[in-house]
C-alpha positions, 0 to 999 in steps of 0.5 A, a space after each residue: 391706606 394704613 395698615 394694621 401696624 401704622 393704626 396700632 403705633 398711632 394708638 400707642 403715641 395716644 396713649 403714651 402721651 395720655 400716660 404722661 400726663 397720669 390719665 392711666 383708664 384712658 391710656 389703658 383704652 388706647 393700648 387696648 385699641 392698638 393691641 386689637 390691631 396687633 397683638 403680637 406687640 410686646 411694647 403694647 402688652 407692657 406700656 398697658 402694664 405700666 398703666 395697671 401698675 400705676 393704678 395698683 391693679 397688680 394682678 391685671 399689671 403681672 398679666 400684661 407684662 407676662 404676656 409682654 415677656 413670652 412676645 419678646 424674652 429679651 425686653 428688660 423693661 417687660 421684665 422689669 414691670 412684670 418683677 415690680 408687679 410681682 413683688 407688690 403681690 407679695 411674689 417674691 420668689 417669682 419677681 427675684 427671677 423676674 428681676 434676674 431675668 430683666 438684668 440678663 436681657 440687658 445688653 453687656 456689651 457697648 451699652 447706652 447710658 440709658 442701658 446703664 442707669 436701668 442697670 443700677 435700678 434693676 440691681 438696686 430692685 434685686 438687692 432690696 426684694 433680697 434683704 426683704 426675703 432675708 428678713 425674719 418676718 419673711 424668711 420664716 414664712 411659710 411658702 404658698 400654701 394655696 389649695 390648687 398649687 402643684 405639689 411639684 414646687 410649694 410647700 403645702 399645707 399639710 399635716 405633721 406626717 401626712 406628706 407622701 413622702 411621710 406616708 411611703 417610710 410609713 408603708 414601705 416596710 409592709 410592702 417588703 415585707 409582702 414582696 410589693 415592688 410596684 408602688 409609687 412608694 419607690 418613686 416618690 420616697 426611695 429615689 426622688 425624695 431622697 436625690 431631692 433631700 441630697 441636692 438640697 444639703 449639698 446647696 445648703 454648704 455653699 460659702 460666700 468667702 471675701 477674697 482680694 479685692 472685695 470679691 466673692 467667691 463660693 465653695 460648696 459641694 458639687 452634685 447637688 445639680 445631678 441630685 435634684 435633676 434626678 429628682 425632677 425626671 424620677 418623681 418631680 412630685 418630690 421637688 417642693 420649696 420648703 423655704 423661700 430663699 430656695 431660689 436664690 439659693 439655687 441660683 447660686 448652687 447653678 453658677 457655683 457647678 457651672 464655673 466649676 466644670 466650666 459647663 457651655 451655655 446650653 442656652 446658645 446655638 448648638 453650632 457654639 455649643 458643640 464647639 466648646 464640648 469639643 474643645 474640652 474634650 480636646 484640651 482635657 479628655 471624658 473628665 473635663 467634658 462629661 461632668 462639663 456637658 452633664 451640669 449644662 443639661 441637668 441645670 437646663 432641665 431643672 430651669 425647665 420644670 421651674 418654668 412648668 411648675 414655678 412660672 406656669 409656662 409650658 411654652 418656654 418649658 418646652 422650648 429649654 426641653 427642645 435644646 435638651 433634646 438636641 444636644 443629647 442627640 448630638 452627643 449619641 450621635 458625636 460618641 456612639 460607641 463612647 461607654 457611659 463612664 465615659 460620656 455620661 449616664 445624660 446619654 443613655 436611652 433611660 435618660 433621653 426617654 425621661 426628658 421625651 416623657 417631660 416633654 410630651 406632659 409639657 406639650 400637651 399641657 401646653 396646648 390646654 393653656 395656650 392652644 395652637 396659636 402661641 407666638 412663639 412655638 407651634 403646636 398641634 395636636 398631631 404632633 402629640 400623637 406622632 410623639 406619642 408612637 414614636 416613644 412606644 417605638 423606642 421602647 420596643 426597639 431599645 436594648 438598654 435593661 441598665 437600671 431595670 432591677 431597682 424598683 423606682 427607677 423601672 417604675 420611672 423611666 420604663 413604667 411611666 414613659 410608656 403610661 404617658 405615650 398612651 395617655 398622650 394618644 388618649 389625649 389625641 382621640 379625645 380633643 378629636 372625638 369632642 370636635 367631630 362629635 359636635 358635629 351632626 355630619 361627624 357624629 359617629 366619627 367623634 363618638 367612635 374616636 372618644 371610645 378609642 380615647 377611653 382605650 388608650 387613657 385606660 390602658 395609660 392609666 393601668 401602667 401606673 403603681 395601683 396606689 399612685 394617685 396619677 393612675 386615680 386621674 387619668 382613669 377618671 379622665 378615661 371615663 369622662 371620655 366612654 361617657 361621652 361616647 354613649 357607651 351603654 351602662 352595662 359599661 360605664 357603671 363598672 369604671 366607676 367601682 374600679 376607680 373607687 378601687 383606685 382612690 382607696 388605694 392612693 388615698 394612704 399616699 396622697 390623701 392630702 396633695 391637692 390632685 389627688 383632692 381634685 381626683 376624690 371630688 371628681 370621683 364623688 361625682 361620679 358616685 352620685 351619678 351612680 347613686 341616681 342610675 342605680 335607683 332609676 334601674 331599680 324602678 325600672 325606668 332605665 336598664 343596663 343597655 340605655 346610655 347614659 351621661 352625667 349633665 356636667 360630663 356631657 359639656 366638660 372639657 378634656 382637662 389635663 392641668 394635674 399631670 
């Protein structure tokens, strides 16, 4: 009897023959068919791309051979098409790393003719979506300026001044002046706005030279990987692209710092990682593996926030921040009484704590994009909560006070760390709460656990500066969850004068960054919502006891996209 596979590769010889002979809907039907019987199967996702591809269906083309490339991360040919697709949508910031990465997938030792010829294509492709960006229609185009795009990684379309960081040098000098120390202003402008804006000008000196041979050779500064690292685990909201060549740019700046402190592959099995670190250390003491190991991990962390935010795939995110995680662990554990000064600042707890804190926003947000059934990492909500206990536990247990004194930084990585492992159990109770409460057996259960959900959210939120506009969110998050546990009015009316509170405060910041926009218009409805109750209090139809829910909140889902 055949099985699954031997119907799906009979499907797949269908439709590889109909795709010979340019009958792309009908091919398109075939591996459709053969997907329905195996799903796991890269080659299908990406043989059905080639066929939207060739009807100029790009959007349906970048779909498939996206979904070809998480099955199988080292199929050239997924990345190929999926670069190709890319670029005909005018994306070409995300088809240069495609086409990047469908070089690196292919094999560099013993290769076929084939493996050859796809690799002069590939170059050949790079090249010409290369010299495209350069030109000036291109290069002096404004990045993406779509209303829902993360401020982490486009540069938005917004007034002259109305940044926020614009906004902070403006406000700052008040809140001195008042003795304010807890405002996202020392976040997002005194640290990662700064430490961004640095890495940035030490990229922009880096020289191509022709040597001997028609070779090239880079000089520039060393650092600014360490700037923009920092920049992403302090505030990553102030890591924006402000030109398209970006980039290739960082590209650049990435194998220029990694040649230069000849920096292991943090990429590889960590076995072959610790060897290297270790011969380093041998052959050249702390100066030749601190700087060597510190480029590995900033560059690693730095690739996994472009996933996140750039490519929109938490799941790969999460995997680079795994063997982060793992080979600073290695190293705590290798030089447990080594100084800073002479292992690295990667390897203290303040460090660690902003990798765990970008994690568990990646893991979550992972598991409202793909759910627990990705292909290649497993998920579950336990985990977040198992996480989530044990960071609060490190903190408690943690002696490290380095860095407490300076605003930004405590805010970062003292502040936030804990407001994210509270989030993270709000997170929890509210996914359990809107399963049991559907339930007519585990009703009660699912109501009590919303109402814990709305505790923790509550209490997340609150640990963030009154005037950033994450606290704005998650406080209207928390509300979502005690309106859908039947809390009475008496209890829910109130949240929502505090969270007009809260908008009015980050309003002066974040006016015009996207979340916040999506926060203020959330938080209309809940004032309509207001508007209505109040008036039916007043006619007497309802008192402050009753329960009540607004109609959308009763159905929305527990969405945490703007983290």
């Amino acid at each position: 009897m055949p099985t699954n596979t031997d119907e799906a590769a009979r499907l797949k010889a269908e439709g590889n023959a109909l795709y010979v002979s340019k009958q792309y809907e009908e091919a398109i039907a075939k591996y459709t068919q053969a997907i329905e019987q195996d799903h796991s199967n890269a080659v299908l996702f990406s043989n059905r791309a080639a066929c939207y591809q060739a009807l100029k269906r790009y959007g349906k083309a970048v779909g498939d051979a996206h979904k070809a490339t998480q099955l199988d991360e080292t199929f050239p040919k997924a990345w190929a098409r999926l670069a190709t697709a890319q670029a005909a949508l005018s994306q070409n910031t995300e088809a240069l790393a495609s086409w990047r990465r469908a070089l690196a997938a292919l094999p560099t030792e013993d290769p076929s003719p084939a493996d050859i010829v796809q690799k002069e294509q590939y170059q050949a492709s790079l090249l010409a979506l290369e010299n495209k960006m350069h030109e000036p229609s291109q290069s002096s185009a404004p990045a993406n300026d779509s209303a829902d795009s993360s401020p982490g990684v486009i540069a938005l379309s917004i007034p002259a001044g109305g940044a926020p960081w614009d906004r902070a040098k403006t406000i700052e000098p008040g809140l001195k002046a008042q003795g304010i120390t807890n405002s996202s202003v020392y976040t997002i402008l005194l640290d990662a706005y700064e430490s961004f804006m640095h890495g940035q000008r030490n990229m922009s000196q880096l020289t191509p030279t022709k040597t001997r041979g028609d070779m090239t050779k880079f000089f520039g500064q060393l650092g600014a990987i360490e700037k923009i690292s920092n920049a992403v685990l302090t505030d990553s909201r102030a890591v924006h692209l402000t030109f398209s060549e970006w980039p290739q740019m960082y590209n650049l700046q990435a194998q220029f710092e990694i040649g230069v402190r000849k920096a292991p592959d943090a990429a590889q099995p960590l076995e072959a990682f610790v060897a290297e670190a270790r011969r380093l250390k041998d052959e050249g003491g702390w100066d030749a593996v601190r700087p060597a190991v510190a480029t590995s991990v900033r560059c690693s962390i730095i690739f996994a926030f472009l996933e996140s935010e750039a490519m929109n795939d938490m799941v790969k995110s999460l995997i680079v921040l795994d063997k982060i995680l793992e080979i600073l662990r290695w190293g705590r554990a290798e030089w447990p009484n080594a100084s800073v000064s002479e292992r690295g600042s990667i390897f203290t707890d303040t460090f660690v704590r902003g990798v765990r804190t970008m994690r568990l926003d990646r893991y979550m947000r992972a598991l409202q994009s793909v759910g627990m059934q990705d292909a290649l990492y497993t998920l579950s909500y336990e985990h977040v909560i198992e996480e989530a206990e044990a960071m609060l536990e490190e903190m408690r247990e943690s002696q490290e006070e380095e860095g407490r004194q300076y605003k930004g930084f405590a805010i970062a990585f003292f502040a936030i760390p804990e407001a994210m492992a509270l989030i993270g159990q709000g997170f929890y109770y509210m996914q359990a709460g809107i399963a049991l409460s559907s339930n007519e057996d585990t009703r009660n259960q699912g109501l009590f656990a919303l109402g814990r959900a709305h505790e923790f959210y509550s209490k997340g939120a609150e640990k963030y500066p009154p005037d950033d506009e994450r606290r704005l969110y998650f406080l209207a998050v928390a509300l979502l969850a005690l309106f859908r546990s039947q809390a009475p009015l008496e209890k829910t009316l109130p949240c929502i004068a505090h969270i007009r509170e809260a908008r009015d405060a980050a309003k002066q910041i974040w006016e015009h960054v996207p979340a916040f926009k999506g926060s203020s218009a959330k938080v209309d409805q809940y004032e309509e919502f207001e508007k209505k109750i109040m008036q039916e209090i007043e006619a007497g139809g309802v008192s402050m006891k009753d329960s009540r829910c607004p109609s959308w909140a009763s159905v929305v889902a527990a969405e945490h996209l703007q983290f």
